[in-house]
C-alpha positions as CSV (number, residue, x, y, z in Angstrom):
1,X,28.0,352.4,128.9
2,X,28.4,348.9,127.0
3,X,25.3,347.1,128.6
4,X,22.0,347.1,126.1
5,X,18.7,348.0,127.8
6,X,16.6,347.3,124.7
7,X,13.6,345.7,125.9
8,X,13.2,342.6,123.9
9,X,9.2,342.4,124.9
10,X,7.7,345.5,124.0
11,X,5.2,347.5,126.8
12,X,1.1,346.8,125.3
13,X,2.1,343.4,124.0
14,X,-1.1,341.7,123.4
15,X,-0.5,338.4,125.6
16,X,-3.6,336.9,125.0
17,X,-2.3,336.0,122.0
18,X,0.7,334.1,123.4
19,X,0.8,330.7,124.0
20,X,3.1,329.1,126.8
21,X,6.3,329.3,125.5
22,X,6.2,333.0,124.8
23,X,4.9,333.7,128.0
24,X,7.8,332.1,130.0
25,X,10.2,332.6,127.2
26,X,9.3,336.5,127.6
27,X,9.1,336.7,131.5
28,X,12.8,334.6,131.4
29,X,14.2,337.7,128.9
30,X,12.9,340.5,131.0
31,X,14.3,338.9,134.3
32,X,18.1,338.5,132.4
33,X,17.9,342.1,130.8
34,X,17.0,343.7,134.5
35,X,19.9,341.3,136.3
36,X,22.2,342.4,133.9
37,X,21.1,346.1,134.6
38,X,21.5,346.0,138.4
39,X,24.8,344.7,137.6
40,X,25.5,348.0,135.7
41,X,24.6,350.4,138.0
42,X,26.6,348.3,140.4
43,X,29.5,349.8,138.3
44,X,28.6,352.9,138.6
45,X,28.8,352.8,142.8
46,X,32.0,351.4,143.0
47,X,33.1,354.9,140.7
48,X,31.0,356.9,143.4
49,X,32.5,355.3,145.9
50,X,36.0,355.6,144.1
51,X,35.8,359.2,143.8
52,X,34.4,359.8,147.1
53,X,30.5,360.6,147.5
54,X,31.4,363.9,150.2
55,X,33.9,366.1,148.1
56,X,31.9,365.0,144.5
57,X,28.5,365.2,145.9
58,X,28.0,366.2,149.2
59,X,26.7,363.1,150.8
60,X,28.6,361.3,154.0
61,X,28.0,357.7,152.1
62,X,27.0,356.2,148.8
63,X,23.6,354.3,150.2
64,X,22.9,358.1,151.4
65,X,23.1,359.6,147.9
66,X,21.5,356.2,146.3
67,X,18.6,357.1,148.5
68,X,17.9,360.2,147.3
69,X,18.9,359.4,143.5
70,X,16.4,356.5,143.2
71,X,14.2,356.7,146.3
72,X,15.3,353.4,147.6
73,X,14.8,352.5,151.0
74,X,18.4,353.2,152.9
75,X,18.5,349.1,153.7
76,X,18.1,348.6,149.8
77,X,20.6,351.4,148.6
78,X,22.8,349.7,151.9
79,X,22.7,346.3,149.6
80,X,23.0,347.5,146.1
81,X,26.7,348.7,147.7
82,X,27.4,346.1,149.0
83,X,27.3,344.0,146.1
84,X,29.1,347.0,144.1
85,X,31.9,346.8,146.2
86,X,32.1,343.1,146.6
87,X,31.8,342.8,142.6
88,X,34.1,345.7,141.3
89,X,37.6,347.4,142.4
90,X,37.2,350.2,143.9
91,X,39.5,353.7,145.3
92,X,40.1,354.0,149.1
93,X,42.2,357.0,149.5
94,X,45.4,356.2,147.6
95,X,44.6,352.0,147.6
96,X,43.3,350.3,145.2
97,X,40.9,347.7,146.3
98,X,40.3,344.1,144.7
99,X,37.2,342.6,144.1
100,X,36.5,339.8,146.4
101,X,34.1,338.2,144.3
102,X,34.8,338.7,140.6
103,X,33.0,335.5,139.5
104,X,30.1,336.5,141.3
105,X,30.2,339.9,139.0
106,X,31.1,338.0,135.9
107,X,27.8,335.7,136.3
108,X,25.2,338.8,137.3
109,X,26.8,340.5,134.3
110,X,25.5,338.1,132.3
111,X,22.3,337.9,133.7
112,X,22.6,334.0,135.2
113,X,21.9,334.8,138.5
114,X,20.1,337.2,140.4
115,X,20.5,340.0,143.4
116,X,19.6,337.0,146.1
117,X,22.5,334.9,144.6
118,X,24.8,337.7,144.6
119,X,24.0,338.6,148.5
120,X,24.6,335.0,149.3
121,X,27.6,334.3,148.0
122,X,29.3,337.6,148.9
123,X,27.8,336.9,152.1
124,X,29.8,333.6,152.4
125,X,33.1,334.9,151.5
126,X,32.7,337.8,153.9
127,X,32.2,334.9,157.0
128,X,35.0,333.0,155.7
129,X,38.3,331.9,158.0
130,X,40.9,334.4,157.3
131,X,43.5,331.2,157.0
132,X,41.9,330.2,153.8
133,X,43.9,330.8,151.0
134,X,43.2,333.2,148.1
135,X,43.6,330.7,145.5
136,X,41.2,328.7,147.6
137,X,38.6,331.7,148.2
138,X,38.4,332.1,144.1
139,X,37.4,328.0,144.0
140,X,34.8,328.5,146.9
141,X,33.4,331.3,145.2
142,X,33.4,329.3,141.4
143,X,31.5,326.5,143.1
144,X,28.7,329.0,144.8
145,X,28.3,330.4,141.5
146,X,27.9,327.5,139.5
147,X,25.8,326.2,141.6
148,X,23.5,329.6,141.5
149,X,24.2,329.1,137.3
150,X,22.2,325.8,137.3
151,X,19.8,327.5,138.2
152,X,19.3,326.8,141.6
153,X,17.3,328.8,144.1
154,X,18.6,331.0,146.5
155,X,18.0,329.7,149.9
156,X,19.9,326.5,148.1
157,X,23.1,329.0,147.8
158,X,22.5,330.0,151.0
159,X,22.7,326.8,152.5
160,X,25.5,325.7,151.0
161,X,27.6,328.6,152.1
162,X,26.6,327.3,155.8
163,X,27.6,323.9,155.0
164,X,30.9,325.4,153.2
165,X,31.5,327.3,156.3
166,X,30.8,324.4,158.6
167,X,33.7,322.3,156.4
168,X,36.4,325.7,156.6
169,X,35.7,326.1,160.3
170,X,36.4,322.1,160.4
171,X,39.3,322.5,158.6
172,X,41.1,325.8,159.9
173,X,40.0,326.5,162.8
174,X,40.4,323.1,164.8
175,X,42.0,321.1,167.5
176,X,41.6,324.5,169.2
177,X,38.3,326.1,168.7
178,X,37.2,329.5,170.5
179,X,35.3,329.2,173.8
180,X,31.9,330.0,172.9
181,X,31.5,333.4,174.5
182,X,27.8,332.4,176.1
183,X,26.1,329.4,177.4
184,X,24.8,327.0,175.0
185,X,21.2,326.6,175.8
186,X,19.2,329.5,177.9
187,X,15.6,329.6,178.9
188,X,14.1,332.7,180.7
189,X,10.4,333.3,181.8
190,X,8.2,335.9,183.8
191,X,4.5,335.8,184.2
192,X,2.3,339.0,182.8
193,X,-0.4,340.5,184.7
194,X,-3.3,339.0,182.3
195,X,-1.6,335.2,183.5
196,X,0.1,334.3,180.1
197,X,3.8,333.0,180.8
198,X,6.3,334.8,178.3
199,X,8.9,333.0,177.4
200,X,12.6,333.3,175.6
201,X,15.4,331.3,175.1
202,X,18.2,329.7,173.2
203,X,19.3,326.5,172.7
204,X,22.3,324.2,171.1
205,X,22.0,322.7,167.6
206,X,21.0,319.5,168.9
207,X,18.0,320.4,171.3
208,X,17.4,322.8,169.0
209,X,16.8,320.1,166.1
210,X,15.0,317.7,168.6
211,X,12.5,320.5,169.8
212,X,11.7,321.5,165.8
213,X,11.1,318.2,165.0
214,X,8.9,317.2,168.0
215,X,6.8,320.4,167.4
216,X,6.8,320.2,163.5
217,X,3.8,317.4,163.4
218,X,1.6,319.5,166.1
219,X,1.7,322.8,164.3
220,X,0.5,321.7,160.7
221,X,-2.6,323.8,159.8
222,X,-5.5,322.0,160.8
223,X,-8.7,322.4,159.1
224,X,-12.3,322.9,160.8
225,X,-14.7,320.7,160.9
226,X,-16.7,322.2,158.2
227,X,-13.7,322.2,156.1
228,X,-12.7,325.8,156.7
229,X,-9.0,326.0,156.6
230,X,-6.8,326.8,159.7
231,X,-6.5,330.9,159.9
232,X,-3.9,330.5,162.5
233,X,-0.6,332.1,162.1
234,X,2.1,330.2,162.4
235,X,3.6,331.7,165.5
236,X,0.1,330.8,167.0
237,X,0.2,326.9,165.9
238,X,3.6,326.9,167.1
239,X,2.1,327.9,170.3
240,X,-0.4,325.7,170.2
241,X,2.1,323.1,169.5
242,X,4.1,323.7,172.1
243,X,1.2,323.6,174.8
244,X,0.1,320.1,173.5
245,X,3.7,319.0,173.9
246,X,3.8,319.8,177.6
247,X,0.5,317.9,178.0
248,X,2.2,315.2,176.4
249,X,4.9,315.0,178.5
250,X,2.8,315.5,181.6
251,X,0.5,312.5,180.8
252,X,3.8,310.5,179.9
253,X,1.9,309.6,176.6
254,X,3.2,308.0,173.6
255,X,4.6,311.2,171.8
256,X,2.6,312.5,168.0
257,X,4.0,310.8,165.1
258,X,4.8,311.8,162.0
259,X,4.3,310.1,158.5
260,X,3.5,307.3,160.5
261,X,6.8,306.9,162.8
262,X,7.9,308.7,166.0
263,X,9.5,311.4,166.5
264,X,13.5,311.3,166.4
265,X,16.7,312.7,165.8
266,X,18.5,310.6,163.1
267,X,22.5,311.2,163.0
268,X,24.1,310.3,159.6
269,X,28.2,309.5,159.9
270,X,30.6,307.8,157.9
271,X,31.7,304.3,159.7
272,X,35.4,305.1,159.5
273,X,34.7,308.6,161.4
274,X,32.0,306.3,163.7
275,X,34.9,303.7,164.6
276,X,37.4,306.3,164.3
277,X,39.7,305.9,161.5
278,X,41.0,308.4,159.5
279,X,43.8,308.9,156.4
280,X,46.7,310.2,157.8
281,X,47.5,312.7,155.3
282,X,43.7,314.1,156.3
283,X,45.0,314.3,159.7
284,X,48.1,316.1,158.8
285,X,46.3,318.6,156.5
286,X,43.5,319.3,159.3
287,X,46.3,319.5,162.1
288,X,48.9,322.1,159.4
289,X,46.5,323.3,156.9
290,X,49.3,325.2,155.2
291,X,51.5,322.0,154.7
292,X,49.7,319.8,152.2
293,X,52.6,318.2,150.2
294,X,52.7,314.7,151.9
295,X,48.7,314.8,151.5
296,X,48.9,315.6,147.5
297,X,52.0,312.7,146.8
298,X,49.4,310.3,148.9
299,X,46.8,311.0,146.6
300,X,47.6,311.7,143.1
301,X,46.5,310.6,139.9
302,X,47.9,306.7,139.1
303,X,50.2,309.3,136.4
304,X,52.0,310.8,139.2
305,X,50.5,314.0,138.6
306,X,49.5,315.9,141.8
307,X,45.6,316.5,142.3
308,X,46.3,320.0,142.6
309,X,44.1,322.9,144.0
310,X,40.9,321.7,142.3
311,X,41.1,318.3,143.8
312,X,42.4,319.6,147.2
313,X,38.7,321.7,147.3
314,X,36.8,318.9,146.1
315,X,38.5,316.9,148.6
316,X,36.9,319.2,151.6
317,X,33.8,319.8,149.6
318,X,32.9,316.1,148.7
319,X,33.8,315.2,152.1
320,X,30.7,313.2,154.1
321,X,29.9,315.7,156.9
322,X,28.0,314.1,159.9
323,X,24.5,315.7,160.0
324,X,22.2,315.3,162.1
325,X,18.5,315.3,160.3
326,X,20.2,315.1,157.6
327,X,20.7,318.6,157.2
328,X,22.5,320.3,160.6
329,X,26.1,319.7,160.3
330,X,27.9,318.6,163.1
331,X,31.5,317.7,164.4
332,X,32.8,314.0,164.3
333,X,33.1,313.9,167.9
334,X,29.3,314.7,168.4
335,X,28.0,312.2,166.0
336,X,30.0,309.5,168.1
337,X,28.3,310.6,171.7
338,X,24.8,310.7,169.6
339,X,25.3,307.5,168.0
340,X,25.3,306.0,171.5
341,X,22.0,307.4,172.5
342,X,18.8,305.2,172.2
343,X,17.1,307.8,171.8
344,X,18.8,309.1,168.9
345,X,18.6,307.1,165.0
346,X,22.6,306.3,163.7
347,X,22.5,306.1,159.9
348,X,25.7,304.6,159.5
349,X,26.8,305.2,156.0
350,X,28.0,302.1,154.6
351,X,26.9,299.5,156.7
352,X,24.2,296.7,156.4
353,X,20.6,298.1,156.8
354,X,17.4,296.5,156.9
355,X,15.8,295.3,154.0
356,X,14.1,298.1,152.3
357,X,12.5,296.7,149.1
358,X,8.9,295.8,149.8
359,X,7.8,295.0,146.1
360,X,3.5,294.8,145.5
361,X,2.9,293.6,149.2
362,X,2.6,296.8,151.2
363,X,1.1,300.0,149.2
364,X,2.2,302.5,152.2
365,X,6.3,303.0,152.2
366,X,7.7,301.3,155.3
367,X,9.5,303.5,158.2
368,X,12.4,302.0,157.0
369,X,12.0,302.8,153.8
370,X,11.0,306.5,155.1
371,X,14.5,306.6,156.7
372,X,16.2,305.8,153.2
373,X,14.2,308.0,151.4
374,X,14.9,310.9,154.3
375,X,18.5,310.1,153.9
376,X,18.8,309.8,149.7
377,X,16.7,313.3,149.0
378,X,17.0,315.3,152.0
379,X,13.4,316.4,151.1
380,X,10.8,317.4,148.5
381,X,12.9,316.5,145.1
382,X,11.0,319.1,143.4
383,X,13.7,321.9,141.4
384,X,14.5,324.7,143.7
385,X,11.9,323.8,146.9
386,X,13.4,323.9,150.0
387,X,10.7,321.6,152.2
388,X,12.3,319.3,154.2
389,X,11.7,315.7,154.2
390,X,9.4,315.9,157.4
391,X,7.4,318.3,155.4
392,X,7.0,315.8,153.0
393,X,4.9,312.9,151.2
394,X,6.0,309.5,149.4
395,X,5.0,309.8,146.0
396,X,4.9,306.8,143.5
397,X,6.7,307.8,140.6
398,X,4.4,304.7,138.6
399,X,1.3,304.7,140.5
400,X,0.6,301.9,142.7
401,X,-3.4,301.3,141.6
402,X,-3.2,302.7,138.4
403,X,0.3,301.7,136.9
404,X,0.9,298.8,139.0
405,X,4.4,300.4,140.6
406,X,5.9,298.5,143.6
407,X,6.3,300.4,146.8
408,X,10.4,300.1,146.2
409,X,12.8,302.9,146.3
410,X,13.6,303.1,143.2
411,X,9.9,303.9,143.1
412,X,9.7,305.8,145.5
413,X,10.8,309.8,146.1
414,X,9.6,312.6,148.3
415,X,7.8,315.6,147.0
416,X,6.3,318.1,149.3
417,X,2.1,318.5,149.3
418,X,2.1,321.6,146.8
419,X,4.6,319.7,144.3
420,X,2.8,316.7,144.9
421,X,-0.3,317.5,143.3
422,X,1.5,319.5,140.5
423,X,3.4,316.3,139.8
424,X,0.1,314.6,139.4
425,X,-1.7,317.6,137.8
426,X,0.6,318.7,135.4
427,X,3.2,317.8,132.6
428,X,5.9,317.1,134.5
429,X,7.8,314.0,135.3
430,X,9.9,312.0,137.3
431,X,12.7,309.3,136.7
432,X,15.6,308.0,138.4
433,X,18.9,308.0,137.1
434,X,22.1,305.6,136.4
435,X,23.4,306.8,140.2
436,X,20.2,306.1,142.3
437,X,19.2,309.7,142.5
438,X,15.5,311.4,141.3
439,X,15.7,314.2,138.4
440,X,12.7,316.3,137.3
441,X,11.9,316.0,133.8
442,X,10.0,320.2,132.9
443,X,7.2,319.8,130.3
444,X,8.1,321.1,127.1
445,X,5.9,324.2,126.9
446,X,8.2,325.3,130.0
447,X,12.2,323.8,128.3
448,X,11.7,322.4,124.8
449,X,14.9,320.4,125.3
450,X,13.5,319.1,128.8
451,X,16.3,319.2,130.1
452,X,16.9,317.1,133.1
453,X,16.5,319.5,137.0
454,X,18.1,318.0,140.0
455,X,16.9,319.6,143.4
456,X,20.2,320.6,144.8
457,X,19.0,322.6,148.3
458,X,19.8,319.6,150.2
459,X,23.1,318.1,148.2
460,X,24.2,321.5,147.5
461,X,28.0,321.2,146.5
462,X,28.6,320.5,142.7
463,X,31.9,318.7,143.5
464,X,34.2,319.3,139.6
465,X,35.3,315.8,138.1
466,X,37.6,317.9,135.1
């Protein structure tokens, strides 16, 4: 019964009266106090479920009794258990249960992050291998929560538990990896009475990646000719989309591009995995995850001190995954075959590239330069927006008429249309740091301090230097 609920902004406030700063400043209070609420009540399920909701209350379950306590939804009570149970120990029978994420609890006690970060992260450590080590798990789970912590939206969380996952399955589950249990790709059709085809299907990440980014151009609302915006949903301009990709194919045409280059898959890889080289001790501790000795002496610390558990999960974390896109993780192997494909981009990290620095002479970025920039921020570099780079624009950080800014990377970052014209319409700003990398300056009425915001959707892995 510790945890205030005095509200700090009082119900008939007169906000007309506020300026900026109280507004946000009030709306950021309100959102910690009912975080840190939810994470009370989560408390008090894991005691339900301790005591056992049939013989205290009569109900077969505690989302049963939550239901009819609160009149949530059964899917929302099913949640708010969930994250009890994942948070708190809890009773079965004559066991005691442990947490299995009590960072996770620790941080939505406090109010740092919210319901969404919670079902992400405990959503993570449910899926991981069952070889990982405890000690490891409680890492894993530190790093998700930081990274929630920063703060960071959710899908950004989310997505870094997939790429966690990808690097654990990597790392525990290979040279002998399960048969998958159906066929890769799938396509199946019938034709309705009315003469529509109806179609379903499933395909591999690859094709998968290659058919989203051939249909991505074709299905961006299109306005009328009087200017009326496209009322289309987007499962209908994904339709559409797909029909005008058939006719291209059919007439053999040069396919649509996009920001001014054609459509393609472009595979990102390390050259030593490309030539294939690799550190023995990597080898080893991929081969015998358990046996890690030889791998810590052959990397510690010019003091003699071993790296230690920390280092050992920044090692897998920090690790360069191959992606293809720059943002579907794939296995070494793969990245190899579609390195050899003309039809497929290899960004080989580390090698000599073109020259990418166009100065004054060429206002519009290059598709070279589009490839760097797809490559160093993923996509829009806005805080917390998750719009990938095909979604997005080159923006000028100094303007090119105005401020006389060369069309140079440095220059140069992607920001999606909506963050675009708040870049250009509002307070905040842009600058590139010591490391190559774009941060978001807020304006002050939003952080006083202005406190420099990375996007970290698409680097999402705070890798721990201490």
């Amino acid at each position: 019964m510790g945890t205030s609920t005095d509200l700090l902004v009082r119900p008939g406030t007169d906000w007309s009266r506020a300026d900026q700063g109280e507004l946000v400043g009030s709306l950021r209070e309100l959102e910690s106090l009912m975080r840190r609420v939810q994470a009370a009540q989560g408390e008090i399920l894991a005691e339900v479920q301790s005591r056992g909701p049939y013989p205290c209350f009569g109900y077969g379950s505690v989302e049963a009794l939550l239901k009819d306590v609160v009149q949530c939804t059964r899917a929302d009570g099913r949640m708010r258990v969930r994250r009890a149970l994942a948070c708190h120990d809890y009773s079965e029978g004559t066991q005691r249960v442990p947490a299995t994420a009590p960072a996770t609890r620790e941080a939505f006690a406090r109010g740092d992050i919210n319901t969404a970060h919670v079902d992400s992260i405990v959503k993570t450590l449910a899926e991981m291998p069952g070889a990982v080590p405890d000690e490891d798990r409680k890492v894993y789970e530190k790093i998700l929560v930081e990274l929630a912590a920063e703060p960071s939206h959710p899908s950004a969380v989310t997505k870094a538990g997939r790429h966690l996952l990808q690097r654990l399955e990597q790392e525990y589950l290979q040279p002998d990896p399960p048969l998958p249990e159906r066929p890769e790709r799938e396509l199946r059709w019938s034709w309705s009475l009315d003469g529509r085809l109806h179609v379903k299907g499933i395909l591999d990440a690859v094709s998968g990646a290659q058919l989203e980014k051939l249909l991505s151009p074709l299905a961006k609302p299109r306005p009328g000719e009087d200017g009326e915006r496209d009322r289309r949903s987007v499962e209908q301009r994904n339709g559409d989309a797909f029909a005008e990709l058939l006719d291209f194919a059919q007439r053999a045409a040069k396919l649509p591009t996009e920001a001014g280059e054609k459509t393609a898959l472009m595979v990102t890889v390390g050259l030593n995995d490309l030539r294939g080289h690799r550190c023995d001790c990597d080898a080893a501790a991929a081969t015998h995850p358990g046996d890690r000795d030889t791998a810590e002496d052959h990397h510690a610390d010019p003091n003699g001190e071993s790296g230690g558990l920390r280092d050992r999960v920044n090692a897998l974390v920090g690790r360069e995954l191959p992606l293809l896109n720059g943002e579907i993780p794939i296995g070494v192997d793969e990245a190899r075959r579609l390195a050899c494909d003309a039809r497929i981009i290899p960004a080989v990290l580390g090698s000599d590239g073109e020259v990418l620095d166009l100065g004054r002479e060429q206002r519009l970025a290059s598709t070279a330069q589009r490839r760097a920039l797809v490559l160093r921020d993923k996509g829009c570099v806005f805080p917390g927006c998750t719009r990938p780079a095909h979604w997005s624009e080159v923006h000028h950080r100094r303007e090119w008429y105005e401020h006389n800014g060369p069309t140079d990377l440095d220059n140069l970052v992607l920001l999606c249309g909506m963050h675009h014209r708040l870049i250009h319409a509002s307070d905040w700003t842009i600058r590139m740091t010591a490391d190559g990398k774009p941060e978001c300056i807020p304006p002050k009425w939003l952080d006083p301090s202005q406190r420099p915001r990375r996007n970290t959707a698409f680097a999402p892995f705070p890798v721990d230097s201490g």
